[in-house]
Gaussian input, Z-matrix of N, CA and C with variables (Angstrom, degrees):
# hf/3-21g

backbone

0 1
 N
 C     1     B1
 C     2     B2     1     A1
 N     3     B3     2     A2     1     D1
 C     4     B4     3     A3     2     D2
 C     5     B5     4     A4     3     D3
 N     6     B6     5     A5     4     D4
 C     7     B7     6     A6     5     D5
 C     8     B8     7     A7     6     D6
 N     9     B9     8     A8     7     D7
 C    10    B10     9     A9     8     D8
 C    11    B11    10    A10     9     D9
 N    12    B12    11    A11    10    D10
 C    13    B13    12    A12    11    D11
 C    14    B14    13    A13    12    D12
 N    15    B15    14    A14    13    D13
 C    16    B16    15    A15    14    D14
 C    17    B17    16    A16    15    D15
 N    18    B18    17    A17    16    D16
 C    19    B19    18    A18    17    D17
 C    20    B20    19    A19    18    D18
 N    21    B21    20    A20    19    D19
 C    22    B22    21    A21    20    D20
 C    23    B23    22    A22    21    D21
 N    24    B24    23    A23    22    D22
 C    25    B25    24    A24    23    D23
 C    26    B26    25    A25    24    D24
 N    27    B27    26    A26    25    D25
 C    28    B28    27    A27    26    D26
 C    29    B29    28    A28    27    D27
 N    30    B30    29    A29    28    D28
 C    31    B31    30    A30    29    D29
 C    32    B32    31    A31    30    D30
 N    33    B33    32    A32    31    D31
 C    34    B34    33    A33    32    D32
 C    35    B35    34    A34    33    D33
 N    36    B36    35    A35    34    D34
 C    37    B37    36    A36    35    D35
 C    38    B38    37    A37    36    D36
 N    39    B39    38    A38    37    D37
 C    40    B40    39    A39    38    D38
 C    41    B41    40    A40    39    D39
 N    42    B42    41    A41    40    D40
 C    43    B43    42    A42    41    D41
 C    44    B44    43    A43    42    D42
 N    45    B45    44    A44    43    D43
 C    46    B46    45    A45    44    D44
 C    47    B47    46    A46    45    D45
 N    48    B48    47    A47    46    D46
 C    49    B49    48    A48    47    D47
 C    50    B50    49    A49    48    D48
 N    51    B51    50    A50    49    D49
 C    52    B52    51    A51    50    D50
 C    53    B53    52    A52    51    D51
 N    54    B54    53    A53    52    D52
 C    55    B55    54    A54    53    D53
 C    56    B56    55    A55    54    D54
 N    57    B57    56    A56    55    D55
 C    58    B58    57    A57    56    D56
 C    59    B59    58    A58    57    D57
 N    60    B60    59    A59    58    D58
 C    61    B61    60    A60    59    D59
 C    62    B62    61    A61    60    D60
 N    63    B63    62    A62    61    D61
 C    64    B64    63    A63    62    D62
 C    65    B65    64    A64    63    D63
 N    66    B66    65    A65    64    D64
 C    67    B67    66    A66    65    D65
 C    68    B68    67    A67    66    D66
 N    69    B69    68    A68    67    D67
 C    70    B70    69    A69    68    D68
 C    71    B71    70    A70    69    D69
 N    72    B72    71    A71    70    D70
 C    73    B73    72    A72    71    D71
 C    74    B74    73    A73    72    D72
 N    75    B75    74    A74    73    D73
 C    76    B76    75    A75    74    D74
 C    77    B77    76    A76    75    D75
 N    78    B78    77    A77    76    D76
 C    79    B79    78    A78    77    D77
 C    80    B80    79    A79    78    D78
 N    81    B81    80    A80    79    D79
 C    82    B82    81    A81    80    D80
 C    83    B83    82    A82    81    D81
 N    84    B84    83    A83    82    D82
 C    85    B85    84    A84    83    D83
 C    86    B86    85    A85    84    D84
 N    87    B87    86    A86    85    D85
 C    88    B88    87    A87    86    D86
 C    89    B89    88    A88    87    D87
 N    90    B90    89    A89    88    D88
 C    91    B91    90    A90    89    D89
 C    92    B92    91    A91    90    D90
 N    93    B93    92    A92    91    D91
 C    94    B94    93    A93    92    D92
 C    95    B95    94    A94    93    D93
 N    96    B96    95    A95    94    D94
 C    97    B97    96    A96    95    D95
 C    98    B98    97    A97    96    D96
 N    99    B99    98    A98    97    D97
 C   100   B100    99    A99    98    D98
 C   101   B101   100   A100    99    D99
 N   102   B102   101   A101   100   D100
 C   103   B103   102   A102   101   D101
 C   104   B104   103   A103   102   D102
 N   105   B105   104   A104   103   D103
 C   106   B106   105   A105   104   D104
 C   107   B107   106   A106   105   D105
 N   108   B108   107   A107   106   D106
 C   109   B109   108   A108   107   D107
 C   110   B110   109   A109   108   D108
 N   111   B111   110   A110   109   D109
 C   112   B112   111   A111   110   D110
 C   113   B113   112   A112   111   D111
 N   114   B114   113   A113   112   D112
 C   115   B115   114   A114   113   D113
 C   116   B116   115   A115   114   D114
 N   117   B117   116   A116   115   D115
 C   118   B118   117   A117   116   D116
 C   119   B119   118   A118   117   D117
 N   120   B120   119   A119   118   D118
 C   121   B121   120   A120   119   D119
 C   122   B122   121   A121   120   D120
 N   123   B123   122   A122   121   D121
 C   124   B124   123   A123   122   D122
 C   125   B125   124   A124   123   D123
 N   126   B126   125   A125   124   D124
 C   127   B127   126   A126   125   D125
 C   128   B128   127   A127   126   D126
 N   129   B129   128   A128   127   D127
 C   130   B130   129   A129   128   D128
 C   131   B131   130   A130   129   D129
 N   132   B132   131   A131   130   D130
 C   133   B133   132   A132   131   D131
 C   134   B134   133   A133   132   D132
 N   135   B135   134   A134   133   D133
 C   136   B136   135   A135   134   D134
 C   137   B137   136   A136   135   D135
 N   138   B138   137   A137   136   D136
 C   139   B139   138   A138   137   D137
 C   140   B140   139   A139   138   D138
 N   141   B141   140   A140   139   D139
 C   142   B142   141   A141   140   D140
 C   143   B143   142   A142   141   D141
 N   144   B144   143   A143   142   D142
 C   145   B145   144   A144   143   D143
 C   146   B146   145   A145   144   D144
 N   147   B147   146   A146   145   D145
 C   148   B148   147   A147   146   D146
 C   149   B149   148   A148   147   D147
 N   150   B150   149   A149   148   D148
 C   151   B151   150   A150   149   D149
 C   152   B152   151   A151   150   D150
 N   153   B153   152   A152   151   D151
 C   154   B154   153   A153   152   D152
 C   155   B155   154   A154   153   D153
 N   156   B156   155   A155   154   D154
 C   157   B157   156   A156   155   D155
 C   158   B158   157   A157   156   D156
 N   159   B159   158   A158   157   D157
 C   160   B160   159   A159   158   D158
 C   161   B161   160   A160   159   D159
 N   162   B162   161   A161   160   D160
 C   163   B163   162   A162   161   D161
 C   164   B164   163   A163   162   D162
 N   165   B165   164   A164   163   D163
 C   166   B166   165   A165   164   D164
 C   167   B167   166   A166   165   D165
 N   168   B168   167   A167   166   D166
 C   169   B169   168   A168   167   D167
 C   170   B170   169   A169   168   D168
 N   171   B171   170   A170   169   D169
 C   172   B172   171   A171   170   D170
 C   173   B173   172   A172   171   D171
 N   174   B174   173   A173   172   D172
 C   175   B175   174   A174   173   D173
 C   176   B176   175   A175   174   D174
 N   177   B177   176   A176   175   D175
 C   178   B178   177   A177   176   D176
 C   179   B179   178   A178   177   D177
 N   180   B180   179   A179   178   D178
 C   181   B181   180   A180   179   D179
 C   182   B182   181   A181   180   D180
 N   183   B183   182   A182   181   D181
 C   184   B184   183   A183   182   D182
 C   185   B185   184   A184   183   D183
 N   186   B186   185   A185   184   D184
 C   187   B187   186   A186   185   D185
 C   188   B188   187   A187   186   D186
 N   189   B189   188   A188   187   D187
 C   190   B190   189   A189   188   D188
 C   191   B191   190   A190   189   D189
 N   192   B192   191   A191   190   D190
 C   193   B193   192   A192   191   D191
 C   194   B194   193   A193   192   D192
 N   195   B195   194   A194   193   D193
 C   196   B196   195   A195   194   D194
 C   197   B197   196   A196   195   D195
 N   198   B198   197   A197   196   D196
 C   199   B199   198   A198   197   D197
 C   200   B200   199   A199   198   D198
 N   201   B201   200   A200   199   D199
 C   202   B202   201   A201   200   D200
 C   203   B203   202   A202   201   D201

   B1=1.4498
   B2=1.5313
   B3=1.1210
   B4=1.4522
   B5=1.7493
   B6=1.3327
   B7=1.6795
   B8=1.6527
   B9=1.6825
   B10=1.3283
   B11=1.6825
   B12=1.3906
   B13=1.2415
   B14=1.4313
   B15=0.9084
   B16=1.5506
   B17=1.2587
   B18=1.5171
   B19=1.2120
   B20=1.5354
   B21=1.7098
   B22=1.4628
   B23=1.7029
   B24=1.8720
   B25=1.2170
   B26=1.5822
   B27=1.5151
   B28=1.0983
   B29=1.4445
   B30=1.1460
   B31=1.2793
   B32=2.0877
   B33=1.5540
   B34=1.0402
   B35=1.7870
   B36=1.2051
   B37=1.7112
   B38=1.9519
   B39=0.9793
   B40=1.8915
   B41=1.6266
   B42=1.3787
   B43=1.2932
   B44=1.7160
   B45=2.2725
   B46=1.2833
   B47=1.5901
   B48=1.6740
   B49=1.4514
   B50=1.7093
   B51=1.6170
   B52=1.3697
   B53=1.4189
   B54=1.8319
   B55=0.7388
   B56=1.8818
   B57=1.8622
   B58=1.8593
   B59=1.6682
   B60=0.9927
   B61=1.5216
   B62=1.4120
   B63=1.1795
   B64=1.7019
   B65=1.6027
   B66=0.9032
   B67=1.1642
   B68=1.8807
   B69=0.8028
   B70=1.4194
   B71=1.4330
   B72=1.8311
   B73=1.3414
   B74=1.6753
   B75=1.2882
   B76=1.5498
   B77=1.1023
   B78=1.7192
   B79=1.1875
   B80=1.9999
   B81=1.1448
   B82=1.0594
   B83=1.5978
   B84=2.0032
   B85=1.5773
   B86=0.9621
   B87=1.3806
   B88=1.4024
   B89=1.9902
   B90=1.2295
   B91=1.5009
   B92=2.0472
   B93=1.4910
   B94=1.6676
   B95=1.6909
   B96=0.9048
   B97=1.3548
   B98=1.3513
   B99=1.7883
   B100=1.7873
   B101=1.6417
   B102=1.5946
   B103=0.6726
   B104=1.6219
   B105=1.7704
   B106=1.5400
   B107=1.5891
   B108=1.2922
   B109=1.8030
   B110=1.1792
   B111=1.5768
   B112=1.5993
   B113=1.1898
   B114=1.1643
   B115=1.7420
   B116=1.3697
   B117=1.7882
   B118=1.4780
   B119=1.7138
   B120=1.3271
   B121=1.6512
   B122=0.9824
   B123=2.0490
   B124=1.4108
   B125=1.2826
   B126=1.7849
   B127=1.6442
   B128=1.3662
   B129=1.3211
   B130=1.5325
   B131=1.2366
   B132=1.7049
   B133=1.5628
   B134=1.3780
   B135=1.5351
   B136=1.6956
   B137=1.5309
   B138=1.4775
   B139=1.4938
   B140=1.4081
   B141=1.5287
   B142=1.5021
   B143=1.2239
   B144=1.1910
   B145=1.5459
   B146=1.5534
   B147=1.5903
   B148=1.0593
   B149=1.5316
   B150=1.2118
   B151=1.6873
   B152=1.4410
   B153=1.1131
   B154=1.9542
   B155=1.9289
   B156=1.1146
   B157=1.2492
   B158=0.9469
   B159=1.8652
   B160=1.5208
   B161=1.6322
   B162=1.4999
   B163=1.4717
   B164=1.3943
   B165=1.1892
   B166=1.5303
   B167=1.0908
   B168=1.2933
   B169=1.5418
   B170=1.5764
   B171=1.4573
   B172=1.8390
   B173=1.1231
   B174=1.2595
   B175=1.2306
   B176=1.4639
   B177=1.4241
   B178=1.5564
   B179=1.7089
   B180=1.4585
   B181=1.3777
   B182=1.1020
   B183=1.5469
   B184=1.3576
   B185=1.4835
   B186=1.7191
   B187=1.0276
   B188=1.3119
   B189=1.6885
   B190=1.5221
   B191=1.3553
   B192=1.4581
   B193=1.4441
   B194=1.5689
   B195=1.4155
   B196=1.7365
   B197=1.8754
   B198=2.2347
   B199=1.1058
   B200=1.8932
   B201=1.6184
   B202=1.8172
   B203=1.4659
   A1=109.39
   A2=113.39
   A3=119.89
   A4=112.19
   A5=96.28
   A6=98.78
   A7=103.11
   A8=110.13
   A9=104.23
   A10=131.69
   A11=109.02
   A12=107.39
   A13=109.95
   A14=142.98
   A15=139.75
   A16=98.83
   A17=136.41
   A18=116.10
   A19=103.36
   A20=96.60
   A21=102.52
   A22=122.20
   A23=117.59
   A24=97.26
   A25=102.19
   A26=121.13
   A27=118.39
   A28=126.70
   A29=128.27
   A30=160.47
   A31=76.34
   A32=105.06
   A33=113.12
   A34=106.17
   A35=105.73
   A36=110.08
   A37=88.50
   A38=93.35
   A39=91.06
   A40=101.07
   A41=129.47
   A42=112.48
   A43=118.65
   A44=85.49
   A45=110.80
   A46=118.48
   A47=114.95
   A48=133.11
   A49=118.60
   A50=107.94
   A51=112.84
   A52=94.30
   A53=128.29
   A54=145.16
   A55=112.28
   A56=88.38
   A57=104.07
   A58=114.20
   A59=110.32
   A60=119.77
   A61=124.66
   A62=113.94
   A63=111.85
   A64=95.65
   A65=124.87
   A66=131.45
   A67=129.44
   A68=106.10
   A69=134.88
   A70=103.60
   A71=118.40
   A72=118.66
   A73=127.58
   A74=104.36
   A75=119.76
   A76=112.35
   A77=125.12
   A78=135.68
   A79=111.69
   A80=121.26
   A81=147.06
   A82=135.40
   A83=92.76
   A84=109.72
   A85=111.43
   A86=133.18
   A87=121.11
   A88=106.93
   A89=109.77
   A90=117.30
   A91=75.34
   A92=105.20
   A93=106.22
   A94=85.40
   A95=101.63
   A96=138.00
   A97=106.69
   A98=105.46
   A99=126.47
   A100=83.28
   A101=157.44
   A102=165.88
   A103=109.95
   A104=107.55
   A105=102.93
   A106=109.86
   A107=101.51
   A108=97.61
   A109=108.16
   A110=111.55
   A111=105.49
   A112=126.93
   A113=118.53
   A114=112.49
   A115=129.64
   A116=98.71
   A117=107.21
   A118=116.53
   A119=97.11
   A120=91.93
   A121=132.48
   A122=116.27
   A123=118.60
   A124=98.30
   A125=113.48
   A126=107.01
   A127=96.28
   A128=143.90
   A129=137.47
   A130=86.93
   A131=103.92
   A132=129.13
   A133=101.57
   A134=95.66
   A135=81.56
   A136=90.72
   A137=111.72
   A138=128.94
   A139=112.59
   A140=125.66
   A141=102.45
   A142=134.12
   A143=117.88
   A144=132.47
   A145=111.08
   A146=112.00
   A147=127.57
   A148=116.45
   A149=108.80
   A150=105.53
   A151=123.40
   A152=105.88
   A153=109.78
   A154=101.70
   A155=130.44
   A156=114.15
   A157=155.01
   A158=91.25
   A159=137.43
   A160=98.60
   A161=130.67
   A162=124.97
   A163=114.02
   A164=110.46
   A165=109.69
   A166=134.97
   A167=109.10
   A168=109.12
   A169=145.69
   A170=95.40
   A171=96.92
   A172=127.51
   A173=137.55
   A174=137.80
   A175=121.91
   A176=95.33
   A177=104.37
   A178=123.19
   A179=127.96
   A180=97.87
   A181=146.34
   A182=155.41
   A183=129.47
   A184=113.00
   A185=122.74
   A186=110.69
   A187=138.30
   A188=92.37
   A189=126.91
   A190=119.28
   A191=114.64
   A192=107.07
   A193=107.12
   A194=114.94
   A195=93.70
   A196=113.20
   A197=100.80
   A198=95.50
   A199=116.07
   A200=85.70
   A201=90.28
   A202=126.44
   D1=146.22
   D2=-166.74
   D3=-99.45
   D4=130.25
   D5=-150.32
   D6=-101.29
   D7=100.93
   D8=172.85
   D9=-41.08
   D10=-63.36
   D11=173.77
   D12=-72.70
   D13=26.22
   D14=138.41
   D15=-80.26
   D16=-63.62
   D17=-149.18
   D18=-59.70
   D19=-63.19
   D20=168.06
   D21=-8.10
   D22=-55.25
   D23=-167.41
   D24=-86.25
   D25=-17.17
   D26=-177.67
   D27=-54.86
   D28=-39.90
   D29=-112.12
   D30=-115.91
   D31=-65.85
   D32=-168.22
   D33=-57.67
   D34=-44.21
   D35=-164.12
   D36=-66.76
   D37=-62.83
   D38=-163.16
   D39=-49.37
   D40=-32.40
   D41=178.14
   D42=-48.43
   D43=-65.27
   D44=-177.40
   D45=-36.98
   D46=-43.39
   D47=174.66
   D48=-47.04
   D49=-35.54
   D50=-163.94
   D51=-117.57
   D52=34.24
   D53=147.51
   D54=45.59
   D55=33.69
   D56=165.11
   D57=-81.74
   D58=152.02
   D59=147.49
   D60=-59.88
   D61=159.81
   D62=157.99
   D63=-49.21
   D64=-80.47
   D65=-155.31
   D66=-52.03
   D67=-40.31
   D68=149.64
   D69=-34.66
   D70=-97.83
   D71=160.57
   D72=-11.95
   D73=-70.75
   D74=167.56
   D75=-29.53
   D76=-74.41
   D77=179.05
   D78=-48.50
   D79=-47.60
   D80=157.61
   D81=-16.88
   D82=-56.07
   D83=154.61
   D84=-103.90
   D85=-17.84
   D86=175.86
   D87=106.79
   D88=33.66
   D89=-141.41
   D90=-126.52
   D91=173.66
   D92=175.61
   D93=-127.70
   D94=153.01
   D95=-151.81
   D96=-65.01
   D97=-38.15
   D98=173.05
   D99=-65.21
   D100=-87.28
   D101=-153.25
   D102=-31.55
   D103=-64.27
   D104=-175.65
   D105=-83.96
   D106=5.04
   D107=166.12
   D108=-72.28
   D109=-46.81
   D110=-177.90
   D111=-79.50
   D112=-18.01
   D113=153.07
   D114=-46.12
   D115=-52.20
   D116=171.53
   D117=-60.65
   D118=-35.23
   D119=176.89
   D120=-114.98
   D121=31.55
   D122=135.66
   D123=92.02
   D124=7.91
   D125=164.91
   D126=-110.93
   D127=54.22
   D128=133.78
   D129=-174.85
   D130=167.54
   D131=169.13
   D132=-126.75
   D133=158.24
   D134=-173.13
   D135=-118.83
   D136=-174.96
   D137=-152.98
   D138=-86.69
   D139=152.96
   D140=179.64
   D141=-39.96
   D142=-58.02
   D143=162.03
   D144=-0.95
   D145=-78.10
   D146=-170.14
   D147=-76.92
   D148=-42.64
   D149=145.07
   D150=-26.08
   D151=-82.81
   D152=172.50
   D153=-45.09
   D154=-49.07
   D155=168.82
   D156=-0.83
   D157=-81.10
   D158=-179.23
   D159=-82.24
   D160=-42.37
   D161=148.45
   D162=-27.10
   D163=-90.73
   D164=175.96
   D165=-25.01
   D166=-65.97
   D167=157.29
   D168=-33.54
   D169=-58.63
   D170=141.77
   D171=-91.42
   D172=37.61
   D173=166.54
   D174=40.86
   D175=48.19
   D176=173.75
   D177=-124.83
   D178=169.05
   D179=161.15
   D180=-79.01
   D181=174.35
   D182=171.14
   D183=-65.41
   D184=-2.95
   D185=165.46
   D186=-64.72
   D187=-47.65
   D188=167.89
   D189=-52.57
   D190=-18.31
   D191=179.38
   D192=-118.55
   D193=-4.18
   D194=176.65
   D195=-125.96
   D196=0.35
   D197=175.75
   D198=-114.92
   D199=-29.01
   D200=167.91
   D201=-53.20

């Protein structure tokens, strides 16, 4: 089962790690900035699609980012 507040904190650490901004990131997936706030703060999830994305982007799996 796919663990919101994991992704949530994940999402946040791998940004924080590669030492992006919100904004940066945002620009990055193509996402608005109100958008990856609320991912990070667990008032929306976003859709597979963008899941595999944000994977890609950090070069992780979708496991790695919504169950680790």
């Amino acid at each position: 089962m796919i663990g919101y507040s994991n992704f949530s904190k994940n999402l946040k650490k791998l940004r924080i790690n590669l030492n992006l901004s919100k904004d940066e990131l945002a620009y990055e997936l193509g996402l608005s900035i109100a958008t990856l706030e609320m991912y990070e703060n667990l008032e929306a999830y976003p859709d597979e699609m963008t899941i595999k994305k944000i994977a890609e982007f950090f070069n992780c799996s979708k496991n790695e980012l919504c169950i680790s």
